[in-house]
C-alpha positions in Angstrom: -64.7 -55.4 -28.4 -62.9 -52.7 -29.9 -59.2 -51.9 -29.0 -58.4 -48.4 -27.6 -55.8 -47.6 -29.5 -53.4 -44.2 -28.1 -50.9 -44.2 -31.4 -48.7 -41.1 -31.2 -50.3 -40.0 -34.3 -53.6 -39.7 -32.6 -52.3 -38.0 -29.7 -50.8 -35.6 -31.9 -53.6 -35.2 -33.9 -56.4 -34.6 -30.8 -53.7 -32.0 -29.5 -53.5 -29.8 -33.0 -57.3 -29.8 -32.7 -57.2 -28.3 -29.6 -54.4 -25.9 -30.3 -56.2 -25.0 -33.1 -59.5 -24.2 -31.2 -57.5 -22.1 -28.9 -55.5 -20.2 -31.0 -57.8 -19.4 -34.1 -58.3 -16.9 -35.8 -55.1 -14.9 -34.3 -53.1 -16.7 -31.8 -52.2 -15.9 -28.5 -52.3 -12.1 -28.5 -51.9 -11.8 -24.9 -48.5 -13.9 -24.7 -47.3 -12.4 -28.4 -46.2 -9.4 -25.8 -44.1 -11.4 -24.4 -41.0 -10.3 -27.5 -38.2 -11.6 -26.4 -36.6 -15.0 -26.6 -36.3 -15.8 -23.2 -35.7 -19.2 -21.8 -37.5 -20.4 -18.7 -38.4 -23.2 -16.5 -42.0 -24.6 -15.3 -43.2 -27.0 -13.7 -46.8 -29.1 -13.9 -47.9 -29.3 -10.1 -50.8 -31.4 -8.5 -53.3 -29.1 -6.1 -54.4 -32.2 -4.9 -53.8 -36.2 -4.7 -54.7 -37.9 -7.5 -54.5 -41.1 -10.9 -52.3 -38.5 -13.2 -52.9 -38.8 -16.5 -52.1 -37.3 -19.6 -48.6 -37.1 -19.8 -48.1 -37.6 -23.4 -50.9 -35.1 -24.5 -49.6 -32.5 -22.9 -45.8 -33.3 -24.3 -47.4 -33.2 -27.9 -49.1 -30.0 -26.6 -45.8 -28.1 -25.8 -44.1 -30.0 -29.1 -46.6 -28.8 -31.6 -46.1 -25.4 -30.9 -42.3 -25.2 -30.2 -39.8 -28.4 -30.9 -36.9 -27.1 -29.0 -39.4 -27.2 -25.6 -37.9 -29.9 -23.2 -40.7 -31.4 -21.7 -39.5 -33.8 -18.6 -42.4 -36.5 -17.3 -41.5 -36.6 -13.4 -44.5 -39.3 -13.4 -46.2 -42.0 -15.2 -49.4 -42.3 -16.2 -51.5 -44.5 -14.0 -49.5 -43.3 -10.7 -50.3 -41.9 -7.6 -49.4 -38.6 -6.6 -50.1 -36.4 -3.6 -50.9 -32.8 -3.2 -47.7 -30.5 -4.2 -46.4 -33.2 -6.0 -44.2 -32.0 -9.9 -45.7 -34.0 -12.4 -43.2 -32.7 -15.1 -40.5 -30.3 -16.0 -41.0 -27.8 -19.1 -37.5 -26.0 -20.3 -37.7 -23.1 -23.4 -39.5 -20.0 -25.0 -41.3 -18.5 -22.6 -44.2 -17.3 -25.4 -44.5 -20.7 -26.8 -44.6 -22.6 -22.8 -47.2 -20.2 -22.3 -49.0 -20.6 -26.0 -49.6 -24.5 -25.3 -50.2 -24.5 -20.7 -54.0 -24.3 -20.9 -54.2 -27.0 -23.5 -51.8 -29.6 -22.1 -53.4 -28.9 -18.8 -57.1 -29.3 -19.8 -55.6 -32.6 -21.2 -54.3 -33.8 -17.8 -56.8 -32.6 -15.9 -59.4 -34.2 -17.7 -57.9 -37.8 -17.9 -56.9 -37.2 -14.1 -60.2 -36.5 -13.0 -61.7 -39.8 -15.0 -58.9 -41.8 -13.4 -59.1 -40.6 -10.4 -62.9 -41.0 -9.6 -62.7 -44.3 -10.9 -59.6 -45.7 -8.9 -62.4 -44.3 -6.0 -65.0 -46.8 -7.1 -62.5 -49.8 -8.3 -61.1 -49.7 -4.2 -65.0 -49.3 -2.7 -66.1 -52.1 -4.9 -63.3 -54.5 -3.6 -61.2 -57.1 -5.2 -64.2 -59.4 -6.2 -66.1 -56.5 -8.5 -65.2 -54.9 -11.2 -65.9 -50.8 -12.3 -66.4 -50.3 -16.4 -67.6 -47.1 -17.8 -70.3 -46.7 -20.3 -71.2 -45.1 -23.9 -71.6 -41.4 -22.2 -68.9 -40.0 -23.2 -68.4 -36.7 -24.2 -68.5 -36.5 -28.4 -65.4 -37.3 -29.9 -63.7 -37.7 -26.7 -64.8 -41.4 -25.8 -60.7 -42.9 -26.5 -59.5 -40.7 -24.3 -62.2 -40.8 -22.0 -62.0 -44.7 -22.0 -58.5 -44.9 -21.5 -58.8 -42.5 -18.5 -61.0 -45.5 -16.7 -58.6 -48.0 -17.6 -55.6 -46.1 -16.2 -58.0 -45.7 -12.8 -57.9 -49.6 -12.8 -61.6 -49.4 -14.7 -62.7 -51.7 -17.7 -64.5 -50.5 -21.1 -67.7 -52.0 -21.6 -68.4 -51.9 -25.6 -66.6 -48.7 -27.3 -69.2 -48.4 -29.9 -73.0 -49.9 -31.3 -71.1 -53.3 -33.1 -69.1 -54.3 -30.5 -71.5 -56.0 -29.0 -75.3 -56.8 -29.1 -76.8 -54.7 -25.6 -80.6 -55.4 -25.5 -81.8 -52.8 -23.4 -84.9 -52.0 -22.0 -86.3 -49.7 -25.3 -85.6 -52.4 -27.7 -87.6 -54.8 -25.6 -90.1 -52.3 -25.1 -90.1 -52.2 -29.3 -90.4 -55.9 -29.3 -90.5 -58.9 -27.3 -87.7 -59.9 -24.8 -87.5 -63.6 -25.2 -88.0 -63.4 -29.2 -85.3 -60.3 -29.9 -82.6 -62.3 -27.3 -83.1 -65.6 -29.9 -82.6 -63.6 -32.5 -79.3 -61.9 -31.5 -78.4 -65.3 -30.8 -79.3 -66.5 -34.3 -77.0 -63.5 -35.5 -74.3 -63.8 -32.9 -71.7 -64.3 -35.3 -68.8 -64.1 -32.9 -70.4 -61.2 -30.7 -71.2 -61.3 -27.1 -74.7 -60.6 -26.2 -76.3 -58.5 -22.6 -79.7 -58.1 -22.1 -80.9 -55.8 -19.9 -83.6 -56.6 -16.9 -85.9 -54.3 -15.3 -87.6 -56.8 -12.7 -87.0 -60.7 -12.2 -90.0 -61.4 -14.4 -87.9 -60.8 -17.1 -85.4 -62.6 -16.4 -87.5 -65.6 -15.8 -88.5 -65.1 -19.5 -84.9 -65.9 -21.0 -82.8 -67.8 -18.3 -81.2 -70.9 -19.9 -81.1 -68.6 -23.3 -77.6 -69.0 -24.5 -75.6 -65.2 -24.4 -73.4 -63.7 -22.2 -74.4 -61.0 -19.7 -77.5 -60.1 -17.3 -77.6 -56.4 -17.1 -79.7 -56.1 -13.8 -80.5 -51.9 -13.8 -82.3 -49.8 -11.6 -82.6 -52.5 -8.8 -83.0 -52.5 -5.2 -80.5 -54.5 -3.6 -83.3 -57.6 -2.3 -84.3 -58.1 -5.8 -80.5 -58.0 -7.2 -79.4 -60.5 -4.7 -81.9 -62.3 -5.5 -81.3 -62.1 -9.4 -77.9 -62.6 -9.2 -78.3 -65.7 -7.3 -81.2 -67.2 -10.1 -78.4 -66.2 -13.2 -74.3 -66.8 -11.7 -75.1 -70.2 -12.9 -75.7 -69.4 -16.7 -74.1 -65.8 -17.3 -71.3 -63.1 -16.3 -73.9 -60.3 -14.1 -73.8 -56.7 -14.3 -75.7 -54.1 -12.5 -76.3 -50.3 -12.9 -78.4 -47.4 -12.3 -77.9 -45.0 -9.0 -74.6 -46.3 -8.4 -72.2 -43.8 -6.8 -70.0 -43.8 -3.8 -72.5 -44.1 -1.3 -74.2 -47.2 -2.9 -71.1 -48.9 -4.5 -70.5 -51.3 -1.9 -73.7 -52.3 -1.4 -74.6 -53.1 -5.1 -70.9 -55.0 -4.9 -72.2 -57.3 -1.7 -74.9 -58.8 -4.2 -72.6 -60.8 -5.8 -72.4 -59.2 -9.1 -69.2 -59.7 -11.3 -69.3 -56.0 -13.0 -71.1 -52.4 -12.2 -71.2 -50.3 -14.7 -70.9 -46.2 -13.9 -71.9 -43.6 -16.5 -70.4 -40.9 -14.1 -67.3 -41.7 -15.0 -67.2 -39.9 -17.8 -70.5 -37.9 -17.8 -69.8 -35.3 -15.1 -66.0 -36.2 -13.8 -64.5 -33.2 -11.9 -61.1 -32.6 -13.4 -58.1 -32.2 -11.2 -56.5 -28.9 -10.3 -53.0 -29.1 -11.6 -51.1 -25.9 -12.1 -48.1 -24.8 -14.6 -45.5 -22.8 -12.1 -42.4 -20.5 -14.0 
């Protein structure tokens, strides 16, 4: 599976895109009011408990547009905070603090949200299950996005198409489920394999096939149980579909080693977090 990789130069670069979306074609005419060189001091605040993340996007944020900014993390990323709580210190031009606030805040508040909302799921689903996010991810975003989850104590399932083969239910529906499983097998050249199951039918069809995952979707819990009992024996089990926080612990009592949860990163709420001078 492919590594999420958070270089600085990355960072830096994601950041400068987004400065660059907020500031063309002529900058910040508003704060360019603001004439003087004044030096103040803010300070990132939570609204609300949350997973902060972010930290060193919104650093770059502040960095890009003015080096002699001090930007002070009160927090790490990963960490707990409640409501009221100062997530960092900013010290310098008060033009250029307020220049880069909405775009090192979007940044937190985005990764927060993901972190947060999953943290939820990883403590309903107990000790024994594990949460992983998906592929739907907003465009360009999915590092970021990914890396959110992990920091709510989340896995990644694959990042992209060749990480992994993932028979789901339209390639079966192109084809045949027991021959296109033998012939990921025949090509599995170091890659794991999940095929995805509608009904226990199917996975009658392939049991004792050698791959790596059961992806059990759209299942009541009977049939799951059920399923998961027929293939702990041969494969790692996975379940998805109309999972959210009133169903997560029942999908977890099945017995299944993984749930996956595309509203993770599909339609997170971000976290209100607030720059104070």
């Amino acid at each position: 599976m492919s590594q999420i990789k958070l270089s600085q130069n990355f960072i830096r670069n994601i950041v400068k895109l987004a400065l660059n979306e907020d500031l063309y074609p002529s900058g910040d005419i508003t704060s360019n009011l603001i004439k003087n060189e004044k030096i103040i001091k803010a300070k990132i605040i939570t609204n609300q408990n949350a997973i902060i993340g972010g930290l060193l996007f919104a650093k770059h944020a502040f960095l890009l547009v003015d080096k002699k900014i001090k930007f002070v993390a009160k927090k790490k990323d990963g960490s707990f905070v409640k409501k009221g709580s100062v997530i960092a210190t900013i010290q310098g031009n008060a033009q250029n603090i307020l220049i880069a606030e909405r775009v090192a805040l979007n940044f937190m508040s985005h990764i927060s949200g993901i972190a947060t909302k999953t943290n939820k799921f990883v403590k309903l689903a107990g000790k024994k299950c594990k949460i992983c996010c998906t592929r739907k991810t907003i465009p360009t975003l999915r590092v970021i996005q990914k890396y959110a989850v992990k920091l709510g104590g989340g896995i990644n399932h694959r990042f992209n198409l060749s990480d992994e083969f993932l028979i789901k239910d339209n390639h079966i529906a192109s084809s045949d489920i027991k021959k296109i499983v033998t012939l990921a097998i025949k090509n599995k050249k170091r890659k794991k394999i999940t095929v995805e199951v509608d009904n226990l039918k199917q996975l009658k069809e392939i049991i004792g096939l050698k791959f790596d995952t059961v992806l059990f979707d759209n299942m009541n819990i009977k049939i799951l149980k059920i399923g998961v009992k027929l293939a702990k024996k041969y494969y790692e089990t996975e379940a998805s579909g109309n999972v959210n926080f009133k169903t997560i612990k029942k999908i977890a009592s099945s017995g299944v080693d993984r749930i996956s949860v595309g509203s993770l990163t599909h339609s997170t709420q971000a976290i209100d977090l607030k720059l104070e001078i």
